[in-house]
Backbone as a chain_set.jsonl record, in Angstrom:
{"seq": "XXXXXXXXXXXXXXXXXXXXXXXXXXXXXXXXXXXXXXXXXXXXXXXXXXXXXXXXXXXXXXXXXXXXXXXXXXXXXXXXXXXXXXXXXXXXXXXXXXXXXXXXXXXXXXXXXX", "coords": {"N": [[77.013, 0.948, 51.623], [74.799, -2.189, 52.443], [75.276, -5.254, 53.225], [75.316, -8.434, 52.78], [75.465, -11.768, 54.489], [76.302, -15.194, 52.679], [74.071, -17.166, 52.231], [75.496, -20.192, 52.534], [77.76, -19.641, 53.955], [79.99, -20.296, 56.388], [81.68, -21.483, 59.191], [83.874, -22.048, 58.5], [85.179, -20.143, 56.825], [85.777, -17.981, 58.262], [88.681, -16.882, 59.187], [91.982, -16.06, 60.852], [94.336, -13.863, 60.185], [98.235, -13.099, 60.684], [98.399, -11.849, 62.71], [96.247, -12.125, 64.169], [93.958, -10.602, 63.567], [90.499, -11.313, 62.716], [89.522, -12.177, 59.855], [87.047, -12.377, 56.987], [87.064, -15.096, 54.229], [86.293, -16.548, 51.469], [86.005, -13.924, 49.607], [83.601, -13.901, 48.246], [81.638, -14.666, 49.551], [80.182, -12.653, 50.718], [77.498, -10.535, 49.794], [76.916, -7.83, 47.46], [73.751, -5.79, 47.936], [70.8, -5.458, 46.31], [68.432, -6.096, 46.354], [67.09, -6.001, 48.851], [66.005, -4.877, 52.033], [67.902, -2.472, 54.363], [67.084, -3.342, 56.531], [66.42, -6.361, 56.524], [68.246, -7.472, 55.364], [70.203, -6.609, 57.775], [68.813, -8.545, 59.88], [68.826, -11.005, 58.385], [71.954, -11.216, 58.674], [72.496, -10.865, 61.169], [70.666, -13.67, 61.751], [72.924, -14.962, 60.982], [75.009, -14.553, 62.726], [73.912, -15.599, 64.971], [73.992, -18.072, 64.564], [76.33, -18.556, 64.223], [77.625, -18.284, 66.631], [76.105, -20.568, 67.904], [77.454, -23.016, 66.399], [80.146, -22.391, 67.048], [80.419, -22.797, 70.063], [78.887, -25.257, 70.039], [80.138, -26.751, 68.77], [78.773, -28.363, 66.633], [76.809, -28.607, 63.361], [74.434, -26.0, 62.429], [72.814, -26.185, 60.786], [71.123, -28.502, 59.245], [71.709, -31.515, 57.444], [70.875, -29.834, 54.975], [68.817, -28.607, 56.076], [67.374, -25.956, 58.064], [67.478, -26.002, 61.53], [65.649, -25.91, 64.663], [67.117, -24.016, 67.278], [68.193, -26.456, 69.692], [68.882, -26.9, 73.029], [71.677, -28.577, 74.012], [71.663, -31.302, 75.734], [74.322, -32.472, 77.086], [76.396, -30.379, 77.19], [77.599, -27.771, 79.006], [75.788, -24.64, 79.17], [76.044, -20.991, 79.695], [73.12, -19.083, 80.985], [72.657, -16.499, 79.672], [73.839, -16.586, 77.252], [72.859, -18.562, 75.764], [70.048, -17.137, 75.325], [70.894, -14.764, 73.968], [71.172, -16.363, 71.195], [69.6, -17.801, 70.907], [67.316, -15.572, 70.403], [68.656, -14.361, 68.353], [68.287, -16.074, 66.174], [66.002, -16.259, 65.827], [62.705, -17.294, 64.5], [60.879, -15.308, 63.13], [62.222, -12.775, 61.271], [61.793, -10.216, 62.784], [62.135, -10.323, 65.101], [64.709, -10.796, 66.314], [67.187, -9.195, 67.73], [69.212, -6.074, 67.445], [72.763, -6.461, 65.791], [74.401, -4.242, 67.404], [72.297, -4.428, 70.276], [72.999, -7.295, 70.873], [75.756, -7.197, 71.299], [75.629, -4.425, 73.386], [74.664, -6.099, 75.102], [75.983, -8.478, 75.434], [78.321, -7.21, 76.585], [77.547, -6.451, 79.101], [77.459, -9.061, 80.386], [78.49, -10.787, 83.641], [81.339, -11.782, 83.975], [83.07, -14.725, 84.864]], "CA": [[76.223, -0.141, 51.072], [75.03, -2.607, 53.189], [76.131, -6.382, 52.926], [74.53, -9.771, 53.164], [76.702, -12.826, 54.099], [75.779, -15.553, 51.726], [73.516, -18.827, 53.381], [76.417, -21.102, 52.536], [78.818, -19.006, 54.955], [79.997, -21.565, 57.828], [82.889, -21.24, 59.927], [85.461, -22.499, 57.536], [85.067, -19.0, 55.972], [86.454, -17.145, 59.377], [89.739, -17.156, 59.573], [92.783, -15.014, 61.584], [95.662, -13.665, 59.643], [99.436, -13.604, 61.233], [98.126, -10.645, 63.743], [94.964, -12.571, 64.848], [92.613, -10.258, 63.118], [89.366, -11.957, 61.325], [89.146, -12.142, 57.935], [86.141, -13.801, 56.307], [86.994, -15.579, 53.465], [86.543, -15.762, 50.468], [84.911, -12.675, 49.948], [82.547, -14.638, 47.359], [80.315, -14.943, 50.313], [79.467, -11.738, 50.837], [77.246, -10.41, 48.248], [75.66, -6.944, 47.746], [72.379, -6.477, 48.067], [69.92, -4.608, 45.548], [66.747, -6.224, 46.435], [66.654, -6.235, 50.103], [65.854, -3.593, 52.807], [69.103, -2.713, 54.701], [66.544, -4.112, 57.662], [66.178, -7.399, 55.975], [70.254, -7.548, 55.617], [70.474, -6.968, 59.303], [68.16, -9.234, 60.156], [69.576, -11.71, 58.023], [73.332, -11.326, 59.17], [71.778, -10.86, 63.521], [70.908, -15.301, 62.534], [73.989, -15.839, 61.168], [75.534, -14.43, 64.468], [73.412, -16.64, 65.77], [74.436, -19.678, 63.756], [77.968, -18.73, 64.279], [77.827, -18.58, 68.051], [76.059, -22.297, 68.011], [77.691, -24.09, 65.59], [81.185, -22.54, 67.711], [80.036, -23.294, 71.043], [78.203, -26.791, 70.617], [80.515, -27.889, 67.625], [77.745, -29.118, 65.265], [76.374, -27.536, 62.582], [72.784, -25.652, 63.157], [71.92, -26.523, 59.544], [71.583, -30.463, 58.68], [70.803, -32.111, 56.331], [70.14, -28.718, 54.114], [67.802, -27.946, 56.872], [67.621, -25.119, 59.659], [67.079, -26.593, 62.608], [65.414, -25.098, 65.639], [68.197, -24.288, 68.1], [67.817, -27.003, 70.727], [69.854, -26.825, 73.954], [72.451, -29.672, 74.094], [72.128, -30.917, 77.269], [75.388, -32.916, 77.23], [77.43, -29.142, 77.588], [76.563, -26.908, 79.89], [75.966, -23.274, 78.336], [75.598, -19.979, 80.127], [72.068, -19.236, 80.354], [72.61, -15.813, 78.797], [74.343, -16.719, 75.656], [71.809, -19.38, 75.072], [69.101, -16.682, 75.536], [71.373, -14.822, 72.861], [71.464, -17.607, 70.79], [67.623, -17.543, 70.602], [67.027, -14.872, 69.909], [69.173, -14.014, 66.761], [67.824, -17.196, 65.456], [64.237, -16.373, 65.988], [61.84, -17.731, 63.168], [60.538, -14.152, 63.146], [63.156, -12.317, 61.603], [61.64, -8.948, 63.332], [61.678, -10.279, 66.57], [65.457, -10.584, 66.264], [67.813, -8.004, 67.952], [70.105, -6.397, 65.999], [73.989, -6.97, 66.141], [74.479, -3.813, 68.394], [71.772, -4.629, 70.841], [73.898, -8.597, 71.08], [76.888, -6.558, 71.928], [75.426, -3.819, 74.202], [74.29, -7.192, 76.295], [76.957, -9.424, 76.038], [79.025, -6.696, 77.377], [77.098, -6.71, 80.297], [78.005, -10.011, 81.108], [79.457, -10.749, 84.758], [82.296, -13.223, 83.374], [83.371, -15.271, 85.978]], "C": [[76.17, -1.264, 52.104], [75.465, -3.692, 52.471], [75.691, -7.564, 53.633], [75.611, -11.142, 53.103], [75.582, -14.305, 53.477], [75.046, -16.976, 52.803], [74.797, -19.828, 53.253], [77.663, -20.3, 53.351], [78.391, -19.689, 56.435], [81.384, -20.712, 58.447], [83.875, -21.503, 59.561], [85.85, -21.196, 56.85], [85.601, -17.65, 57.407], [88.002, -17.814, 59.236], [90.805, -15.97, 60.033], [94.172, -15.019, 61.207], [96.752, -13.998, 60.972], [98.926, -12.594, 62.831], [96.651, -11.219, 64.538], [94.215, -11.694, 64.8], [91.806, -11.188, 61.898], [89.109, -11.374, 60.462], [88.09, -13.223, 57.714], [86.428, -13.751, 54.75], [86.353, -17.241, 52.741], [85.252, -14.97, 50.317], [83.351, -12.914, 48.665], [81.111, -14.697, 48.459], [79.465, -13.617, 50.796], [78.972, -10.882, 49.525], [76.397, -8.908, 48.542], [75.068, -6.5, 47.509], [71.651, -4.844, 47.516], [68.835, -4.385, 45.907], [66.051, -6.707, 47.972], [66.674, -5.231, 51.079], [67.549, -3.808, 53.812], [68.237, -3.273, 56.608], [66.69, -5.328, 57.752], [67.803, -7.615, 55.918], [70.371, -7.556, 57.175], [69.914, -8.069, 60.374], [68.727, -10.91, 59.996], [71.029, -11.8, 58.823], [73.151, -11.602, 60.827], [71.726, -12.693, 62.965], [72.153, -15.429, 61.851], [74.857, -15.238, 61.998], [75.28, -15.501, 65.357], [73.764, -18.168, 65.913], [75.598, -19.818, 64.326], [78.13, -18.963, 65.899], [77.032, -20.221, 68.317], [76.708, -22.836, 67.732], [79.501, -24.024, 66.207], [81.059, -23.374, 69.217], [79.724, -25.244, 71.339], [79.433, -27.623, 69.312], [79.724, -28.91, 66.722], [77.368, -27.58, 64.702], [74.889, -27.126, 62.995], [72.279, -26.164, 61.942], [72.217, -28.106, 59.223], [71.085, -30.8, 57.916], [69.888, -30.806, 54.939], [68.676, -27.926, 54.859], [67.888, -27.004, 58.093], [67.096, -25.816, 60.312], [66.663, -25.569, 63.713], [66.253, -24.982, 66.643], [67.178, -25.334, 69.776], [69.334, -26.997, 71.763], [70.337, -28.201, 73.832], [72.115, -29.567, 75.232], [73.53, -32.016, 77.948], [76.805, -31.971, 77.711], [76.369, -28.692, 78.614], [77.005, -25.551, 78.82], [75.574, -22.15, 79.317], [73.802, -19.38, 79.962], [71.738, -17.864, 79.06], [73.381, -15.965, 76.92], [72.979, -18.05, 75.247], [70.799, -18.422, 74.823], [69.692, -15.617, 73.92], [71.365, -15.528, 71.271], [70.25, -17.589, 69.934], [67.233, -16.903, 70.002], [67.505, -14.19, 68.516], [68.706, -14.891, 65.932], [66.271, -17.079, 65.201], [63.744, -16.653, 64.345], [61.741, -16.061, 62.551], [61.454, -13.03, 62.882], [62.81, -10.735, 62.233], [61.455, -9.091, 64.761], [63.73, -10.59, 66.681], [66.147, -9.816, 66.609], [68.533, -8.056, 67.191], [71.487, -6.369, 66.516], [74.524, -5.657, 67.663], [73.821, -4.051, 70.038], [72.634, -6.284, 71.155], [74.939, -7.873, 71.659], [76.538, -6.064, 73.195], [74.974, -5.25, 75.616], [74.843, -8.337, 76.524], [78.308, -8.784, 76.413], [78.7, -5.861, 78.425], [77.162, -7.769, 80.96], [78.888, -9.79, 82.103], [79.939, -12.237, 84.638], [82.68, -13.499, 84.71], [85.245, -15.762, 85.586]], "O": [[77.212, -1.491, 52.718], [75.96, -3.546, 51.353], [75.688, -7.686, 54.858], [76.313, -11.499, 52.157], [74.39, -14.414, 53.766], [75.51, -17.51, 53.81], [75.004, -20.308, 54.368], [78.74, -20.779, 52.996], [77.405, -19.723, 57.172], [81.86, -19.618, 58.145], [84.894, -21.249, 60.203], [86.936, -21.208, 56.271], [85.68, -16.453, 57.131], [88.306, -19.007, 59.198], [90.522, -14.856, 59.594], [95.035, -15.791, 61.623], [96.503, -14.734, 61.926], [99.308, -12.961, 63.941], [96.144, -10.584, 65.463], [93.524, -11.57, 65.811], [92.162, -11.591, 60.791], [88.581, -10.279, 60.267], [88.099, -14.412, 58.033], [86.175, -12.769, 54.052], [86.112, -18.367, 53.176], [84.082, -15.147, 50.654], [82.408, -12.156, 48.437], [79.919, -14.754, 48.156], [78.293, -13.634, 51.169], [79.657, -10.591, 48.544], [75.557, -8.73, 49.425], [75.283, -6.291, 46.315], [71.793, -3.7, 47.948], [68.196, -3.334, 45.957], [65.059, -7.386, 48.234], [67.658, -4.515, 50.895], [68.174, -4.86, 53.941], [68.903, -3.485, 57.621], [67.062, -5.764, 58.841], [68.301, -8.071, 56.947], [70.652, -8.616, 57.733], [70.451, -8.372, 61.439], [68.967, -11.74, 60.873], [71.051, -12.653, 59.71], [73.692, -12.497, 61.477], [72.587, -13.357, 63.543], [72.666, -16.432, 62.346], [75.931, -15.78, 61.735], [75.992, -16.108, 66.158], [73.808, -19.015, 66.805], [75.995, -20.855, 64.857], [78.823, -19.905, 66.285], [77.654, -20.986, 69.055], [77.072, -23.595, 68.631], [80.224, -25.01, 66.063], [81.59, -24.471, 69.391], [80.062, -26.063, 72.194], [79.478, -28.832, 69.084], [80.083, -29.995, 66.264], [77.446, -26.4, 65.045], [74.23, -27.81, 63.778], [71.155, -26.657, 62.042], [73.287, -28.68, 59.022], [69.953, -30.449, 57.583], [68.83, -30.9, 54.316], [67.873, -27.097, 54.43], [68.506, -27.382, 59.088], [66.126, -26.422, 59.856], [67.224, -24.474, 63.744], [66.297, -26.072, 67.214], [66.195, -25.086, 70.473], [70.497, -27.068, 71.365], [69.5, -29.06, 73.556], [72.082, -28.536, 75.902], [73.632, -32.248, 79.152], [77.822, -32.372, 78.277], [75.205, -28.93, 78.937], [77.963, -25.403, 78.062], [74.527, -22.455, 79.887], [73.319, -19.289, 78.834], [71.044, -17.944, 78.046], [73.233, -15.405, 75.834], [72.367, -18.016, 74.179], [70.319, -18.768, 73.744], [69.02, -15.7, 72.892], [71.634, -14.829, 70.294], [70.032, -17.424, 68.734], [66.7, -17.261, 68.951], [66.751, -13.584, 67.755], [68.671, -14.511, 64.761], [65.569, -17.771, 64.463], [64.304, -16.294, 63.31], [62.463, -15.679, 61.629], [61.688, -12.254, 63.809], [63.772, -9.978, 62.105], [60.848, -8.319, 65.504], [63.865, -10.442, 67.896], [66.114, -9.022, 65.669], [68.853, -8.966, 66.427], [71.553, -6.25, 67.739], [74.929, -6.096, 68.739], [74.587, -3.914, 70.992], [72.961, -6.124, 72.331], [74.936, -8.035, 72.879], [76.843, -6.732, 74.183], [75.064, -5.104, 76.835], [74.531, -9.133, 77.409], [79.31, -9.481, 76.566], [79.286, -4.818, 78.717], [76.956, -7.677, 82.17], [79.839, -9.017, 81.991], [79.43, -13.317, 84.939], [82.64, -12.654, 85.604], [85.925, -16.334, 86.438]]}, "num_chains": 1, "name": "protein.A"}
C-alpha cells in the first residue's frame, strides 16, 4: 500500500532514536491513501523531499504564512548548485515534471563531495 505524508508534516516530525535511525513521528501523519494514484502519492511525497531538504538547509520554513512559496535561492548562504537544482525540481508546480525519489537518489549519489 502506498503512503502519503500528511501537508502538515514539518521537520519536528523526524526524529532519531538511541541508534540514530529516523523515525517519523507521530505516525498520525502518514495517512493511507484510497483516492489517489500511487503516481499522485509519489509525486506528492518527491515535494515534500523537496520541502524537507529546504526548510533543513536554509532553516526557514518553505510554507508561510499557510502559503507555499516558490523556492527562492537565499542568497545570504551559499548552496551547491546541484542540490538547489534538486530542490527545484521536487518542488516543481507541475507535479509531473517532478522526479521521483529514486531518480533524487540515483543523482545525488553522483555527487563529487568535496
Amino acid at each position: 500500500m502506498d503512503v502519503l505524508l500528511d501537508n502538515a508534516f514539518d521537520l519536528s516530525n523526524i526524529v532519531l532514536d538511541s541508534v540514530c535511525h529516523v523515525k517519523v513521528f507521530p505516525w498520525g501523519f502518514i495517512l493511507p491513501l484510497t483516492h489517489l494514484s500511487s503516481e499522485q502519492v509519489h509525486q506528492s511525497n518527491t515535494f515534500t523531499l523537496g520541502r524537507i531538504f529546504y526548510e533543513v538547509y536554509f532553516d526557514e520554513p518553505y510554507i508561510k504564512d499557510g502559503m507555499l512559496q516558490d523556492p527562492v535561492r537565499p542568497s545570504d548562504r551559499e548552496i551547491n548548485d546541484e542540490l538547489w537544482h534538486v530542490i527545484q525540481r521536487c518542488c516543481a508546480k507541475d507535479p509531473k515534471s517532478r522526479p521521483t525519489i529514486d531518480e533524487v537518489v540515483q543523482e545525488m549519489e553522483s555527487w563529487k563531495l568535496d
